[in-house]
MINUBA-427749 format. One record per residue: residue in three letters; residue number from 0; x, y, z of N, C-alpha, C in turn. Coordinates in steps of 0.001 Angstrom, whole numbers, plus 524288, in hexadecimal, padded with zeros to 5 digits. Example, Ala and Ser with C-alpha at 12.3 -4.5 7.8 and 13.67 -1.06 7.14 Angstrom:
BEGIN
 residuo num  n.px  n.py  n.pz ca.px ca.py ca.pz  c.px  c.py  c.pz
     ALA   0 83386 7E9C6 81E78 8300C 7EE6C 81E78 83390 7F31C 81E78
     SER   1 83232 7F736 81BA8 83566 7FBDC 81BE4 83264 8001E 81EBE
//
This chain:
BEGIN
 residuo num  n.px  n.py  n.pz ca.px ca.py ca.pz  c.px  c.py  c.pz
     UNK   0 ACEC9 AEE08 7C375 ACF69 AF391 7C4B5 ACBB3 AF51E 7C914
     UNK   1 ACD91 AF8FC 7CC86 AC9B2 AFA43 7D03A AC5DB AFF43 7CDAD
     UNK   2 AC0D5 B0086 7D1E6 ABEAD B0610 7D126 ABE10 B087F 7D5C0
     UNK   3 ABE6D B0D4F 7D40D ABD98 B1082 7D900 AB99C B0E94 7DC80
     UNK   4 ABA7C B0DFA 7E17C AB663 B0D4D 7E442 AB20E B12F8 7E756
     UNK   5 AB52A B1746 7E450 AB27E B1C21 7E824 AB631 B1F99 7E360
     UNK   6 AB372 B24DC 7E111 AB4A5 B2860 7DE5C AB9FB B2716 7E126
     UNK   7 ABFCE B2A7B 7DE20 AC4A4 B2B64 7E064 AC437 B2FDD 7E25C
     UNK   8 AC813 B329E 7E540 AC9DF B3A31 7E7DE ACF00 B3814 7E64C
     UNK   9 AD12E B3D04 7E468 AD5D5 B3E4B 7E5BD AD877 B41A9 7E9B0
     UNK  10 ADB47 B4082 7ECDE ADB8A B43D6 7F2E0 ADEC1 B4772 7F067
     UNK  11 AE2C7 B47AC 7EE4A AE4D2 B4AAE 7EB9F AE15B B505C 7E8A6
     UNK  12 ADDA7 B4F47 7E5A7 ADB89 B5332 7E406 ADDAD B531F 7DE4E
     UNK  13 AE0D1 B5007 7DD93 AE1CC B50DC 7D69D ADEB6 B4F13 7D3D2
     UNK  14 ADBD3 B4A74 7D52C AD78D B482F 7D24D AD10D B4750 7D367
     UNK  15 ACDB1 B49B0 7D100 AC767 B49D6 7D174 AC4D5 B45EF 7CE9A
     UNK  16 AC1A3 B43E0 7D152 ABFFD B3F98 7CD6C AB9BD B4010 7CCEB
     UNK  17 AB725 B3E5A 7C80A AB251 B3E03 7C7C2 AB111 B37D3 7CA6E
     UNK  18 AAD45 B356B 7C706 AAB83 B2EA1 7C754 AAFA5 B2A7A 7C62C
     UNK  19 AB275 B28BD 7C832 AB782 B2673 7C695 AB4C4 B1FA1 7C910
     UNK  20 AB0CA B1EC4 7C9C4 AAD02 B1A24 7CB6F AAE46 B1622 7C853
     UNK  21 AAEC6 B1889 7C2F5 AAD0D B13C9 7BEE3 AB394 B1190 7BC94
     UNK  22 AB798 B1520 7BEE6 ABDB4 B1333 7BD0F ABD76 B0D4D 7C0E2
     UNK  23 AC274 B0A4C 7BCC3 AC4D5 B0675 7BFEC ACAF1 B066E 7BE54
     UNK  24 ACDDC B05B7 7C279 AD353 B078B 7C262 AD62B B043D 7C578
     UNK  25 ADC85 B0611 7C492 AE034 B024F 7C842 AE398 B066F 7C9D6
     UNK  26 AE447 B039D 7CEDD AE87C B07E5 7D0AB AEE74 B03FD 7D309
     UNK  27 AF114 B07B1 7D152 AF672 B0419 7D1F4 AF8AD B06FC 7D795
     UNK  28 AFBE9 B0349 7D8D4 AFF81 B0439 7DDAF B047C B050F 7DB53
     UNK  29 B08EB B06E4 7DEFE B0FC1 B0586 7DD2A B104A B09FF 7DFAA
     UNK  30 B16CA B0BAA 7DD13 B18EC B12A2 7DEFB B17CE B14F1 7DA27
     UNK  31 B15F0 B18E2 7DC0D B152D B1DB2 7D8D5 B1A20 B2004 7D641
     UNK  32 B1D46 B1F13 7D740 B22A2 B1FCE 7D556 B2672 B1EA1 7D01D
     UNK  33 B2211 B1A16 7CE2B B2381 B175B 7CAB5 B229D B1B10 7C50F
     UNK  34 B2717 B1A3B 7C12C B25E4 B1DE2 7BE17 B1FE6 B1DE1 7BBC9
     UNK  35 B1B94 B1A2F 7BB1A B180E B1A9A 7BA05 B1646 B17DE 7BC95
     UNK  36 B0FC1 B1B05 7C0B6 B0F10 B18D1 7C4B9 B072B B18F1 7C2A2
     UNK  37 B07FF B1512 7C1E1 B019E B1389 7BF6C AFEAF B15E0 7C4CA
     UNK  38 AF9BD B1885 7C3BF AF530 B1A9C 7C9B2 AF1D0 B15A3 7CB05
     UNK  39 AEF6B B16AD 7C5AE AE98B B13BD 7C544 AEA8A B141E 7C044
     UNK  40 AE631 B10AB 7BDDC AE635 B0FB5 7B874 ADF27 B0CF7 7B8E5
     UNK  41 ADB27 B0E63 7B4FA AD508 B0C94 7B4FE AD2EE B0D75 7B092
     UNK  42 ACF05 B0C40 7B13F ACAB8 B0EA5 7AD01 AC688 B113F 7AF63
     UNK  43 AC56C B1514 7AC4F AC16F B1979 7AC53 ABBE5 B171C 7A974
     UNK  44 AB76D B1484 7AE1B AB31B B1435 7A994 AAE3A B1771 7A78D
     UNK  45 AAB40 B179C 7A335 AA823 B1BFC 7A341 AA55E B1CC0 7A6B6
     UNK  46 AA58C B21E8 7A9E0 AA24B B2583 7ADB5 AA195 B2A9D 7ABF9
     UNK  47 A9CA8 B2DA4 7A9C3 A9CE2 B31B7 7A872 AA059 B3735 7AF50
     UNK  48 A9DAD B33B9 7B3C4 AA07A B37D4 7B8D2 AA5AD B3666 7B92E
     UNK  49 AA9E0 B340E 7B529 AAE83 B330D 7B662 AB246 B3AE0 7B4E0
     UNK  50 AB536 B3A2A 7B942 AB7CD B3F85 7B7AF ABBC7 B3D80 7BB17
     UNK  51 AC023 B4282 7B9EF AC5BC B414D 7BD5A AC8B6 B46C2 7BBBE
     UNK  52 AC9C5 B4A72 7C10C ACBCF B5008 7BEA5 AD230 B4ECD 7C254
     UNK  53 AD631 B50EE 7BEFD ADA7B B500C 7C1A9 ADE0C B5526 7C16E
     UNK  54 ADFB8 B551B 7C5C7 AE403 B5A77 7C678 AE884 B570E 7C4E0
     UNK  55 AED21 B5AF1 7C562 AF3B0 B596A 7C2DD AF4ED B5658 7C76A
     UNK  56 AF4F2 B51CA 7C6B0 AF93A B4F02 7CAAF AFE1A B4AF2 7C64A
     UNK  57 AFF02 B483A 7C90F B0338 B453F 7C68D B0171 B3F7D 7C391
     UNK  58 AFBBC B3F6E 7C231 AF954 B3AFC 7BFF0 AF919 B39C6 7B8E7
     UNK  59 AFAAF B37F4 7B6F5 AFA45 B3733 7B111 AF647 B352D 7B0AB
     UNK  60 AF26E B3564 7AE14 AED60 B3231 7ACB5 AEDB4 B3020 7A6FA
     UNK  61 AECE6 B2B90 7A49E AEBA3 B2A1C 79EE0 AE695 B2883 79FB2
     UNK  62 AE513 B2906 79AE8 ADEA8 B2783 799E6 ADD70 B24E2 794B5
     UNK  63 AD996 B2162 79408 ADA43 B200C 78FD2 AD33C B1D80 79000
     UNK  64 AD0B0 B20CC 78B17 ACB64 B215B 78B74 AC7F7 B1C58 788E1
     UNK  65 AC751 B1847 78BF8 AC34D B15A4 7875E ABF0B B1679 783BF
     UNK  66 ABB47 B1A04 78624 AB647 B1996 78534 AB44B B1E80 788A9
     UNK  67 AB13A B2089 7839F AAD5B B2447 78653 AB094 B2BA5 785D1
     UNK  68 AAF8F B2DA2 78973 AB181 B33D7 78845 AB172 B35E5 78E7C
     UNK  69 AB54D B3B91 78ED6 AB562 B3D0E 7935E AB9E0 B42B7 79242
     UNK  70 ABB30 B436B 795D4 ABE51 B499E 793E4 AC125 B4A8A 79893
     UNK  71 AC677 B4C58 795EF AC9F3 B4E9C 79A35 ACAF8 B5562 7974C
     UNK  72 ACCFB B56A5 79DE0 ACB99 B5D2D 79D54 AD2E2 B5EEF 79F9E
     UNK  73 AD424 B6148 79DA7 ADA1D B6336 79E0A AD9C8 B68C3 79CB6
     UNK  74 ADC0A B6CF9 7A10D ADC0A B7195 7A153 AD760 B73C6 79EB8
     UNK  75 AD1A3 B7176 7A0AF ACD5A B7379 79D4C ACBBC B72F0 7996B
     UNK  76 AD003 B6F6C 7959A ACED3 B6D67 790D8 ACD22 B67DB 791C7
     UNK  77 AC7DD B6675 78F0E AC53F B60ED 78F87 AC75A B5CFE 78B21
     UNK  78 AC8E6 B58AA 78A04 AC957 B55CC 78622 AC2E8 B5107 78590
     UNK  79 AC359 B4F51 7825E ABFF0 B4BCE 781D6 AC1F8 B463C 7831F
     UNK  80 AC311 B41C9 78574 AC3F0 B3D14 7855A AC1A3 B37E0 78366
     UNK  81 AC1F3 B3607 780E6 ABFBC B2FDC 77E3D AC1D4 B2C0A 77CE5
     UNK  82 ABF9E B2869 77B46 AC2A1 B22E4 77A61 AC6AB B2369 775BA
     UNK  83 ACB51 B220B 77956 AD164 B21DF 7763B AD47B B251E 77845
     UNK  84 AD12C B299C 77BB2 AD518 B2C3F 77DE4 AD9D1 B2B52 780A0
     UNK  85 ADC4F B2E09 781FD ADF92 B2CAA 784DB AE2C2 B3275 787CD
     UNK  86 AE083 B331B 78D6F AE4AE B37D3 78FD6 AE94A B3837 792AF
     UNK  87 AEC59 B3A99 793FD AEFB4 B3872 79794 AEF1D B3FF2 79AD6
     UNK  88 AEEE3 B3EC2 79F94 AEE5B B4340 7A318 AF26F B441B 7A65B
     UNK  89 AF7BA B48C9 7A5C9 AFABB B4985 7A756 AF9DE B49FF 7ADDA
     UNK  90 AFE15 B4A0C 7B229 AFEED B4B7A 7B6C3 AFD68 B5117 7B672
     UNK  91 AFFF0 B530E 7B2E4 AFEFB B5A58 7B35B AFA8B B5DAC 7B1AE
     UNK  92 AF696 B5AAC 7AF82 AF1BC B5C88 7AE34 AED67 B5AF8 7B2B5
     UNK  93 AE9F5 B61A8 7B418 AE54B B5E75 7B65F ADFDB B5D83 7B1D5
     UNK  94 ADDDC B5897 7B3D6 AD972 B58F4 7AE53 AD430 B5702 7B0FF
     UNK  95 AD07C B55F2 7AD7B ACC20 B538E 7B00B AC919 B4F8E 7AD01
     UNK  96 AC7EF B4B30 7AA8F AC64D B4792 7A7A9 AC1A6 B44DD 7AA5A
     UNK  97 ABC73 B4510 7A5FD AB8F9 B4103 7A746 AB691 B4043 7A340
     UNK  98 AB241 B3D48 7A57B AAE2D B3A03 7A262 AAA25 B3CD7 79F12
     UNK  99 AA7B1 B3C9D 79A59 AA596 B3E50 79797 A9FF9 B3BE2 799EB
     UNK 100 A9C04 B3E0B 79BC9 A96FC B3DEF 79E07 A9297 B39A2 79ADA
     UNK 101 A95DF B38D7 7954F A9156 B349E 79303 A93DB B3098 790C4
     UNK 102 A99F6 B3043 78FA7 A9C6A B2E08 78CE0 AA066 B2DB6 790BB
     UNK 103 AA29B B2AA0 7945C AA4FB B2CED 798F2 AA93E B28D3 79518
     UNK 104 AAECB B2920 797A3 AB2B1 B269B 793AE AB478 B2130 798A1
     UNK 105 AB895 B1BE1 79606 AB873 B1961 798E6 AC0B2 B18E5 79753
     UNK 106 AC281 B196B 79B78 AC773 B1A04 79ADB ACBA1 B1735 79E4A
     UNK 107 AD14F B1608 79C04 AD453 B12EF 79DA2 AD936 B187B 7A26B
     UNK 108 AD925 B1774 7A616 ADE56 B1B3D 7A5CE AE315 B1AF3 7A9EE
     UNK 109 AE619 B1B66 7AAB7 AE9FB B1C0E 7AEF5 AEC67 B20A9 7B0C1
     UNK 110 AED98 B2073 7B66A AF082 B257B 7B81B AF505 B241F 7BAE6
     UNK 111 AF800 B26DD 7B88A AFF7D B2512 7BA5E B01B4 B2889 7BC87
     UNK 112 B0542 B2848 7BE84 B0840 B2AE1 7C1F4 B0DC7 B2B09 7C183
     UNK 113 B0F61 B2E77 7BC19 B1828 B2D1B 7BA22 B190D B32C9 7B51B
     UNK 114 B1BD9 B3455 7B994 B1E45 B3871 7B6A7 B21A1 B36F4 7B13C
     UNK 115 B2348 B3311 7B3D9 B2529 B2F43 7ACAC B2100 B2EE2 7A94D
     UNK 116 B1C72 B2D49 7A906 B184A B2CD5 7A5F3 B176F B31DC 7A362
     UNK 117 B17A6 B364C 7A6FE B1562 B3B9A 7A45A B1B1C B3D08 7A016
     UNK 118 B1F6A B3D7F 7A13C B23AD B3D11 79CEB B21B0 B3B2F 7996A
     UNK 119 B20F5 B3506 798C6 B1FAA B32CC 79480 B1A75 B35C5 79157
     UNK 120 B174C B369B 791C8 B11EB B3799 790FA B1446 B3DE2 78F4E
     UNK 121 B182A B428D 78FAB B1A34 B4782 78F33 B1F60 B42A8 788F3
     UNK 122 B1FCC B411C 78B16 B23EC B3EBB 786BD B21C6 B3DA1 781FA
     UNK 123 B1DAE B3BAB 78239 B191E B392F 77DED B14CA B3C61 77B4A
     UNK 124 B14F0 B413F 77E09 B1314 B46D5 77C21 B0D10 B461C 77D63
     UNK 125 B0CD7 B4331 7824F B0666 B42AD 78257 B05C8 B463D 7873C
     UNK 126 B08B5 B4A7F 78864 B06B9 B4DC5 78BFB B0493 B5334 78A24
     UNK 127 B0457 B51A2 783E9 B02DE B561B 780A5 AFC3B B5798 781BC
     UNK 128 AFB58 B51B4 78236 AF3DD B5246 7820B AF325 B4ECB 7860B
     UNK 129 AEE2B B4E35 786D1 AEADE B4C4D 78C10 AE6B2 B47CE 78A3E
     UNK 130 AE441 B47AE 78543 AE16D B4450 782B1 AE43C B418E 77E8C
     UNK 131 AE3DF B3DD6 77C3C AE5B8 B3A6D 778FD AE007 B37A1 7762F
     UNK 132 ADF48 B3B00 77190 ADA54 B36FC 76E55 ADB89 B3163 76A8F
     UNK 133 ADA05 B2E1A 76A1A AD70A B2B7C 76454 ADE06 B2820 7654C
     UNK 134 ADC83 B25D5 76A81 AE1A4 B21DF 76A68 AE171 B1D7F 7694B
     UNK 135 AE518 B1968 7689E AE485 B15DB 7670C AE340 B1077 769BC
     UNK 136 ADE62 B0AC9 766CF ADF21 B09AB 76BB8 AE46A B0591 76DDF
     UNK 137 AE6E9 B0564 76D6F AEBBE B02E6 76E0C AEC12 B0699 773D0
     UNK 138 AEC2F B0B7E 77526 AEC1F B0C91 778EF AE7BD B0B72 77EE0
     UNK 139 AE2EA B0B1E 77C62 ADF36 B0B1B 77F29 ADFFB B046F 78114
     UNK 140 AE209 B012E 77F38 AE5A7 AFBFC 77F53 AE8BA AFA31 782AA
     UNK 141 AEC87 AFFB5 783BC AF0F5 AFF2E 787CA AEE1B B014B 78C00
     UNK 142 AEA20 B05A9 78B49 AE6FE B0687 792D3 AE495 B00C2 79335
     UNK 143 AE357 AFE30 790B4 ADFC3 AFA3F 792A0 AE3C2 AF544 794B9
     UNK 144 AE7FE AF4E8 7932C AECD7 AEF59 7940C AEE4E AF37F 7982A
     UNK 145 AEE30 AF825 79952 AF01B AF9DD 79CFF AEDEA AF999 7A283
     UNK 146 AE8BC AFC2B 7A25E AE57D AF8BF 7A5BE AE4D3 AF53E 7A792
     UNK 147 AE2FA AF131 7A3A7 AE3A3 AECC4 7A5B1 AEA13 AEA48 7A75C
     UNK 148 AEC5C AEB11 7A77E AF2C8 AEAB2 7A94E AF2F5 AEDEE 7B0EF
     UNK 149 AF15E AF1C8 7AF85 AEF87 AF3D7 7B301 AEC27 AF0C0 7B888
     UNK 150 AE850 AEFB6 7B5E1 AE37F AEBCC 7B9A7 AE696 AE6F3 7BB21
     UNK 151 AE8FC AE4F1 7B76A AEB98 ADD74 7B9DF AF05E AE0CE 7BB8F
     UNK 152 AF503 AE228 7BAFA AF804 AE3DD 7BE22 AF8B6 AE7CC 7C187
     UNK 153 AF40B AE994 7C4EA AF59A AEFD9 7C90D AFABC AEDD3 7CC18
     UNK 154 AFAA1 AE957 7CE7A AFD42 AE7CD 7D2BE B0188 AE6AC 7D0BD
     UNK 155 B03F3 AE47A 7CBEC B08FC AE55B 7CA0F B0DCA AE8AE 7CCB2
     UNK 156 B11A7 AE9A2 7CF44 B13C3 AEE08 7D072 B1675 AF0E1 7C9A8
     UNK 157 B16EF AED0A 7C612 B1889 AEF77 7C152 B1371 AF1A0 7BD43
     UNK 158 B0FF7 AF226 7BEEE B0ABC AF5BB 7BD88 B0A38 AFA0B 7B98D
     UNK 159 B0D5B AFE2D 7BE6B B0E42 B01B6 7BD10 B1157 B0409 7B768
     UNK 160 B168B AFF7A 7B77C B1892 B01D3 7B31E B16AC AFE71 7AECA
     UNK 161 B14CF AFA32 7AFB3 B1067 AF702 7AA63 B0D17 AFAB5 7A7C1
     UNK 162 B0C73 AFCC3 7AC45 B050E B01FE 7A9EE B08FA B060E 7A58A
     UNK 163 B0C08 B0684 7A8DD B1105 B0AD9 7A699 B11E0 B0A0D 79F1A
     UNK 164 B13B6 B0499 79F4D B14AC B03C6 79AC6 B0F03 B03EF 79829
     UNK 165 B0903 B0447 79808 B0366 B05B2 79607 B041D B0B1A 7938A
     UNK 166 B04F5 B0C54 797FF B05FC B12C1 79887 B0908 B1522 795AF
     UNK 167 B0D98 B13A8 79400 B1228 B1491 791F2 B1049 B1314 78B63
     UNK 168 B0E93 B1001 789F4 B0AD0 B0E12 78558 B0678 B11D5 7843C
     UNK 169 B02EC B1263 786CE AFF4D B16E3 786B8 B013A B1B7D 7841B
     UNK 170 B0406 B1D3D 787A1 B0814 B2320 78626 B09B3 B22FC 7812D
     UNK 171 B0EAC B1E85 77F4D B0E4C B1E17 77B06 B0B7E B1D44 775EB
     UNK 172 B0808 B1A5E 777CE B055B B1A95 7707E B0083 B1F6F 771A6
     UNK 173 AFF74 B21EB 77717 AFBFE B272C 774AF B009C B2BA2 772D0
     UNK 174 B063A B2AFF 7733E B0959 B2CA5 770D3 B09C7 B2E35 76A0A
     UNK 175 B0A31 B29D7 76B0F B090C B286D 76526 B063C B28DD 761BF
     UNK 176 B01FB B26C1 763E5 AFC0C B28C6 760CF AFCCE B2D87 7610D
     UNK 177 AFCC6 B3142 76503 AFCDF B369F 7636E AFF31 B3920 75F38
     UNK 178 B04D2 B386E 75E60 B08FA B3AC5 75C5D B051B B38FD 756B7
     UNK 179 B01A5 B338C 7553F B00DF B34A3 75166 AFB7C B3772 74FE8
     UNK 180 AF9BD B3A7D 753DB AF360 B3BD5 75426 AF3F2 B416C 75179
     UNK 181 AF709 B426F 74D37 AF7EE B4815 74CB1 AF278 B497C 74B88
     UNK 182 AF1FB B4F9E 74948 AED18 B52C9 7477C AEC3B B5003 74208
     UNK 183 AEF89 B4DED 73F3B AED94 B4B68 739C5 AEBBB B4797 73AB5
     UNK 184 AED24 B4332 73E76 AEBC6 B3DCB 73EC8 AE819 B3CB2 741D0
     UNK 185 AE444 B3F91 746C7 AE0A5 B40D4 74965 ADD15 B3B19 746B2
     UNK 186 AD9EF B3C0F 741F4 AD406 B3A1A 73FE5 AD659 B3716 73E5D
     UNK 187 ADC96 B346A 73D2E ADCB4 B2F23 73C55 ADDD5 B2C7B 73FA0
     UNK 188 AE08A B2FB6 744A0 AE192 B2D00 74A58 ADD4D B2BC9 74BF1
     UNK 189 AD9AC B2F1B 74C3A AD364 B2CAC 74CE2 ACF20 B2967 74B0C
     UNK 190 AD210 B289C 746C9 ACDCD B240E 742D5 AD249 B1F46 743F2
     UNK 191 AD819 B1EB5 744B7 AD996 B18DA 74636 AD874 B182E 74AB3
     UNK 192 AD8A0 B1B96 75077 AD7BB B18E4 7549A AD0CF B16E2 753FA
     UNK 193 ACD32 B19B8 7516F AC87C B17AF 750FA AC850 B11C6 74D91
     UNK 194 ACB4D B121A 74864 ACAAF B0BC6 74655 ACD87 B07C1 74ACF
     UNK 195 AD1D5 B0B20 74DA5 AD66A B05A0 74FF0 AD212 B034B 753C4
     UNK 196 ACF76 B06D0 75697 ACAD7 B05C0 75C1E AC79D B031F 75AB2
     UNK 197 AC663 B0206 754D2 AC28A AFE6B 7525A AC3FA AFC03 74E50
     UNK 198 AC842 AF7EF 75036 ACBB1 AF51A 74CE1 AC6AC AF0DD 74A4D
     UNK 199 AC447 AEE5A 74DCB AC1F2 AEA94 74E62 ABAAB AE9C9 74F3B
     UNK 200 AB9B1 AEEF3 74BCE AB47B AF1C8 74AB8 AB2EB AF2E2 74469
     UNK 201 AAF7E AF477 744CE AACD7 AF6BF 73E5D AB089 AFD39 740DA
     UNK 202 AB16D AFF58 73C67 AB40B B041C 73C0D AAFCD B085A 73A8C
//
């Protein structure tokens, strides 16, 4: 994976960035045309000066939090972020997300570019919310085969829709998990993803 060699700008003006020094990322080539057109895809490592404020453009962002804490802010409302999270940041929202100053978080994420994708993601009822807690790791699983899929194949011209099918997986089982995260099941959704994460530990 490469790293920035010099903070990024966006000439555009849709995107502000804090310390983005410590990411390493890939960036794909092809047509943008394609129903799902992978940007970049990296990891975020802990930097308490990491920030990133974004106006509405046409970018989907997923995120998916290893380690540590940080907060995204949507119409003035702040959420908290941590390990298991998982966000997905619409085209039509502007927001602003960073690093928590002592506990900075260390994260997997990609940004795509397919109006097909946002259907799906409105189909799957995950355009209801913006955070996704206490997921499972079977997911945190598929960012990582995704990634790395990512890193040995950029140059692939079939890339794009490989990542697609990650992606398409992702969507679905935070689907799922949700539908079963009701208000009753909360403290037991939270005590299995805590035993499943420590299959192979003292409990």
């Amino acid at each position: 994976m490469e790293k920035w060699k010099s903070n990024p700008t966006d000439p555009k003006g849709n995107v502000a960035y804090g310390n983005l020094m410590k990411e390493e990322f890939v960036c794909f080539d092809g047509d943008r045309n394609l129903p799902v057109f992978i940007d970049r895809m990296g990891v975020t490592n802990p930097d308490p000066e990491y920030s990133v404020y974004r106006r509405i453009n046409n970018v989907i962002v997923i995120e998916y939090v290893i380690s540590g804490k940080g907060y995204l802010e949507i119409d003035g409302a702040v959420q908290e972020i941590s390990e298991g999270d998982v966000y997905i940041i619409r085209p039509d929202v502007s927001c602003k997300y960073w690093a928590d100053k002592n506990h900075p978080f260390k994260k997997i994420w990609v940004n795509v570019f397919s109006d097909m994708l946002m259907s799906v993601i409105c189909k799957l009822n995950l355009d209801k919310q913006t955070v996704y807690h206490n997921n499972s790791p079977e997911i945190k699983d598929i960012f990582y085969r995704m990634l790395k899929k990512a890193d040995e194949d950029r140059e692939k011209p079939s890339v794009h829709i490989e990542l697609s099918v990650y992606i398409y997986e992702i969507l679905t089982k935070l689907s799922i998990e949700q539908s079963l995260y009701s208000a009753n099941s909360r403290i037991a959704h939270a005590a299995c993803f805590k035993i499943n994460s420590r299959l192979y530990s003292n409990v």
